[in-house]
Backbone as CSV, one residue per row, in Angstrom:
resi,resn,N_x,N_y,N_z,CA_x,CA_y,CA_z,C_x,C_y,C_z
1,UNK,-58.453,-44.349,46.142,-57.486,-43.320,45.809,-57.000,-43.580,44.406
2,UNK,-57.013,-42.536,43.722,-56.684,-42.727,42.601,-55.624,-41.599,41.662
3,UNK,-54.461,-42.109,41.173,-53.666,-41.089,40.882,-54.246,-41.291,39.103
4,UNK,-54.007,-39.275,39.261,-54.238,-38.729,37.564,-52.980,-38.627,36.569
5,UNK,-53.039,-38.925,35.241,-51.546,-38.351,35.037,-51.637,-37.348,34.852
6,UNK,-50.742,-36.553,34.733,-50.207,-35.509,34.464,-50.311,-34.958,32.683
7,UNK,-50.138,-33.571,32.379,-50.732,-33.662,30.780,-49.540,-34.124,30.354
8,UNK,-49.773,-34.689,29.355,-48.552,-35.006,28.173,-48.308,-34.285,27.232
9,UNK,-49.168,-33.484,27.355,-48.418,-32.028,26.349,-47.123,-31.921,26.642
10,UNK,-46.533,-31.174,27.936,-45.684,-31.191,27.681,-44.635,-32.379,28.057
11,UNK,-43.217,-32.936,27.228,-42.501,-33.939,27.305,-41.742,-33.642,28.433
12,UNK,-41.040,-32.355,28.925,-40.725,-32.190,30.680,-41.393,-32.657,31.311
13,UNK,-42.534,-32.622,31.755,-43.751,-33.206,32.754,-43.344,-34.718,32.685
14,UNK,-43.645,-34.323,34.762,-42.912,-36.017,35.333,-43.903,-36.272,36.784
15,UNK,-44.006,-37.099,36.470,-45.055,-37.249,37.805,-43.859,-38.113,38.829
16,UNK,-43.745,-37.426,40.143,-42.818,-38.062,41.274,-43.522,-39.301,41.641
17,UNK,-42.754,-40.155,42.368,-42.948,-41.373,43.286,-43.642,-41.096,44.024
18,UNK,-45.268,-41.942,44.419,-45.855,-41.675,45.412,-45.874,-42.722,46.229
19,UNK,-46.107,-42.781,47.648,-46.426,-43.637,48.866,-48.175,-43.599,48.967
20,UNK,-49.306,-44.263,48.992,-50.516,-43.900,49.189,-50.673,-44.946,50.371
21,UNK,-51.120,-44.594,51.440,-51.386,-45.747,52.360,-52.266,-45.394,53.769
22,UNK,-52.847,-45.957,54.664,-53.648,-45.518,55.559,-52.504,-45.792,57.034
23,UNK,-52.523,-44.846,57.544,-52.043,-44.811,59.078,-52.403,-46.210,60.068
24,UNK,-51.686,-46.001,61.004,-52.292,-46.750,62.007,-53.160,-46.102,62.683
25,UNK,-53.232,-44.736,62.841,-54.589,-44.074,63.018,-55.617,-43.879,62.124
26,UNK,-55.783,-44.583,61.443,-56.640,-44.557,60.388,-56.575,-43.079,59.570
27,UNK,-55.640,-42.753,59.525,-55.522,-41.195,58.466,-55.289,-41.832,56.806
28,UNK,-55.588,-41.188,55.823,-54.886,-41.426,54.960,-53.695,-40.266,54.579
29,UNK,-52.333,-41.102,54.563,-51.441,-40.558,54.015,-50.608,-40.426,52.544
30,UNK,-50.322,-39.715,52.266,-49.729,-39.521,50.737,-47.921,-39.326,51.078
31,UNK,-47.294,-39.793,50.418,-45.924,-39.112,50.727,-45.687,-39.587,48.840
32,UNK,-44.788,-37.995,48.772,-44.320,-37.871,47.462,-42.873,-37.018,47.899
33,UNK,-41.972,-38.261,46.963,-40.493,-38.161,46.589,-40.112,-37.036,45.691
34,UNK,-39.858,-36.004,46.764,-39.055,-34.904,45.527,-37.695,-34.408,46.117
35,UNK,-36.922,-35.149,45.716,-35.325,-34.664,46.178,-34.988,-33.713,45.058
36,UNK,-34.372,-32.447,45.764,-34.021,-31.362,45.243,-34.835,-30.413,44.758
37,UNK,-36.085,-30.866,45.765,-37.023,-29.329,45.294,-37.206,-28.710,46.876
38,UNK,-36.612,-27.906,46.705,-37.226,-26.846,47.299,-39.066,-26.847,47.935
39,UNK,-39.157,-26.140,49.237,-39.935,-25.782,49.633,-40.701,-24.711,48.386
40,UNK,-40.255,-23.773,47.872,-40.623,-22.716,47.782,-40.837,-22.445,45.918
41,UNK,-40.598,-24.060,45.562,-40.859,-24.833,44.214,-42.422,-25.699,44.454
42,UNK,-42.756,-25.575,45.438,-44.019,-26.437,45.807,-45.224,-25.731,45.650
43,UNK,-45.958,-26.353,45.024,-47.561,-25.976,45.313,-48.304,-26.874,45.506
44,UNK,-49.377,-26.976,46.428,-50.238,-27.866,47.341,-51.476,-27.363,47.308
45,UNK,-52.706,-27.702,46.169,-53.780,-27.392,46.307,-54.742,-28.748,46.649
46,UNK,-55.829,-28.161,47.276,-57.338,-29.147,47.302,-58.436,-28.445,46.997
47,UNK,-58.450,-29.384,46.226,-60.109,-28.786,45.473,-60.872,-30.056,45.496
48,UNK,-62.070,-29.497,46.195,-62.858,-30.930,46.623,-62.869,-32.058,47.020
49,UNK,-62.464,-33.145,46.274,-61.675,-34.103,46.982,-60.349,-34.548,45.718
50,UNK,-60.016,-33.794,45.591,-58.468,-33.750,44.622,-57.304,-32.964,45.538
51,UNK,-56.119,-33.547,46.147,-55.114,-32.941,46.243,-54.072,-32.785,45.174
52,UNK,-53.637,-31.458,44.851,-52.624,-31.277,43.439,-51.582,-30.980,43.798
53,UNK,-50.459,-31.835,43.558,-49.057,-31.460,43.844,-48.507,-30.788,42.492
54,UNK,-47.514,-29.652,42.936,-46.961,-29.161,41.570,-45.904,-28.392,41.864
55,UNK,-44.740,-28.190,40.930,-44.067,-27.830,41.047,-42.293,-28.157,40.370
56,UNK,-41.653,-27.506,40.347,-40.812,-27.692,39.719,-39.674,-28.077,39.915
57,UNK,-38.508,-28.900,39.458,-37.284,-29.506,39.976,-36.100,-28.719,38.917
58,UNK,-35.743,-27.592,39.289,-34.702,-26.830,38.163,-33.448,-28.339,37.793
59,UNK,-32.900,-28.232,36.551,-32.034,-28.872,35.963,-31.008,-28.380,36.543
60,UNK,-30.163,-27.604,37.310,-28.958,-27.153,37.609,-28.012,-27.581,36.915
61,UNK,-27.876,-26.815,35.394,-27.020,-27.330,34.378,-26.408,-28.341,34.459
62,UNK,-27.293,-29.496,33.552,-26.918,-30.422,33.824,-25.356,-30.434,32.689
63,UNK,-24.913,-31.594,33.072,-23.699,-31.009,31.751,-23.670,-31.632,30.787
64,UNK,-23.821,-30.838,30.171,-25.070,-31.087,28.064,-23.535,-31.638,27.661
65,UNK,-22.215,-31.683,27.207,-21.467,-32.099,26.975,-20.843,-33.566,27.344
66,UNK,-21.467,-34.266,28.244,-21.319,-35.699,28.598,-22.382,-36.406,28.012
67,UNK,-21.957,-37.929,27.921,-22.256,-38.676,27.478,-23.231,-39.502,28.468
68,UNK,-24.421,-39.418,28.595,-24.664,-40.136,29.679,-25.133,-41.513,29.513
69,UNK,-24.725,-42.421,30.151,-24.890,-43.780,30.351,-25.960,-44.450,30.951
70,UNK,-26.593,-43.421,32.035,-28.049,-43.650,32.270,-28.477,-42.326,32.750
71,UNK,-29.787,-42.343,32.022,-30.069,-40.703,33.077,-31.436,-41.067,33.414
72,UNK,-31.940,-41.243,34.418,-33.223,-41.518,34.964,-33.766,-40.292,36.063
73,UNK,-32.851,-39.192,36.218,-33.031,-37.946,37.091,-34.097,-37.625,35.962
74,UNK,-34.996,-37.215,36.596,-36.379,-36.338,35.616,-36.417,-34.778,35.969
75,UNK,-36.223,-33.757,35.480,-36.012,-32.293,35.805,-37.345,-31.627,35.178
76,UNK,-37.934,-30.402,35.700,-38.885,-29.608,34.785,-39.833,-29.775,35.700
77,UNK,-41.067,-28.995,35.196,-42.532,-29.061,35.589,-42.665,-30.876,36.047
78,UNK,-43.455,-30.467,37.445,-44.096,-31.951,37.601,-45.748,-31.657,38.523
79,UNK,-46.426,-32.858,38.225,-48.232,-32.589,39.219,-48.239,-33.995,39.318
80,UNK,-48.818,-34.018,40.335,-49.199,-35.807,40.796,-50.678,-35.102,41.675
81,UNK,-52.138,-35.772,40.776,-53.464,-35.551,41.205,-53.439,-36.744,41.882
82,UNK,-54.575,-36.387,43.022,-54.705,-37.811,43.725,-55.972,-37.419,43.979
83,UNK,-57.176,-38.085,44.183,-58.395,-38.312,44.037,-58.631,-38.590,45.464
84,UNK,-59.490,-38.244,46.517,-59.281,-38.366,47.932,-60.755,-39.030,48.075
85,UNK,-60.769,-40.227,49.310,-62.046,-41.192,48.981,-62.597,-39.907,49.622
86,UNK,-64.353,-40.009,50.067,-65.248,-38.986,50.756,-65.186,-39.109,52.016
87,UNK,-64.166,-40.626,52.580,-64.659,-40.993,53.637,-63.195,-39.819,54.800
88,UNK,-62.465,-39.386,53.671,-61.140,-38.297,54.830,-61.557,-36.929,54.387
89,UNK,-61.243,-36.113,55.392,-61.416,-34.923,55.404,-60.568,-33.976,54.627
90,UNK,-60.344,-33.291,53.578,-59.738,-32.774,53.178,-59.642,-31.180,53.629
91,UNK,-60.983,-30.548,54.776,-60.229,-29.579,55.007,-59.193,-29.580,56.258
92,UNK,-58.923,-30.852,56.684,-57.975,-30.500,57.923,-57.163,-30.773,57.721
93,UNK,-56.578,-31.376,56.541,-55.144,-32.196,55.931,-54.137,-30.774,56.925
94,UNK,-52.969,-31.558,56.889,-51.714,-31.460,57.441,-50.739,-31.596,56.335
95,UNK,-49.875,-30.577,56.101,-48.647,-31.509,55.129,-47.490,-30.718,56.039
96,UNK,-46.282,-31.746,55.719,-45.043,-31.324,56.176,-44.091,-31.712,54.986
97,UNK,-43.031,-30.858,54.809,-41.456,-31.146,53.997,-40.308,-31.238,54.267
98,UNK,-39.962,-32.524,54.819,-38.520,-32.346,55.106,-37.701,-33.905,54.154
99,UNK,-36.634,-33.317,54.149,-35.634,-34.758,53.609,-36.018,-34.513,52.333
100,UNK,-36.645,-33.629,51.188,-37.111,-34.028,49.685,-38.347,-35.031,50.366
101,UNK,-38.788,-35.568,51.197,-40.188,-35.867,50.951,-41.399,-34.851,51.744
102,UNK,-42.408,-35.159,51.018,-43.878,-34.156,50.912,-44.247,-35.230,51.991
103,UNK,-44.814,-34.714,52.869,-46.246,-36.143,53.533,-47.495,-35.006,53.717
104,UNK,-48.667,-35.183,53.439,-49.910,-34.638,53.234,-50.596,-35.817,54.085
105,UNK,-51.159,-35.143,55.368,-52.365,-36.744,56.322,-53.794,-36.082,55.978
106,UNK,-54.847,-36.835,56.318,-55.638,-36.575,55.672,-56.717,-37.547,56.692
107,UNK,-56.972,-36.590,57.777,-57.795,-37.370,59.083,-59.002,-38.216,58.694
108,UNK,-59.824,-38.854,58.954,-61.323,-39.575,58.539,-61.988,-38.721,59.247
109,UNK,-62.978,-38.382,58.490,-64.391,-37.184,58.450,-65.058,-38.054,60.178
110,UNK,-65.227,-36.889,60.824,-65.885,-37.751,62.009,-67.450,-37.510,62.018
């Protein structure tokens, strides 16, 4: 499994926290950290063996008049590619969204 970055064109672009790991059912699972996005900010493609996360985390005015002391919140366009081995099936994947996290399973080809 292998994560892509994201373009660096643009300086908004943020690639979220990912989880990559295999089940105890032998699935492979993905879980990606997006607090404060929306369902309906999401896009979830597969193309071949690439799953593409994308989507956007609005800034909800942040307030441009403070001074901030740390800001590590990342806002704007974000994609996290992940490269899927041959050995899981990518057309039966499953994803669910709840809590701000994504989980995408990803059964082994029988």
């Amino acid at each position: 499994m292998v994560r892509l970055p994201p373009s660096p064109s643009d300086p908004q672009y943020w690639v979220p926290n990912t989880d990559v790991y295999i089940s105890e059912e032998g699935h492979l699972v993905i879980e990606v950290e997006l607090a404060a996005v929306t369902a309906d900010d999401l896009e979830l493609t597969i193309e071949a063996n690439r799953v593409i996360i994308r989507g956007e985390r609005p800034d909800g005015g942040r307030r441009q008049r403070c001074k901030y002391l740390v800001e590590e919140l990342r806002y704007g366009q974000f994609e996290s590619v992940a490269e899927i081995p041959t050995a899981y099936d990518c057309a039966h994947a499953v994803s669910d969204y709840r809590n701000g996290i994504l989980r995408i399973d990803l059964p082994p080809k029988r």
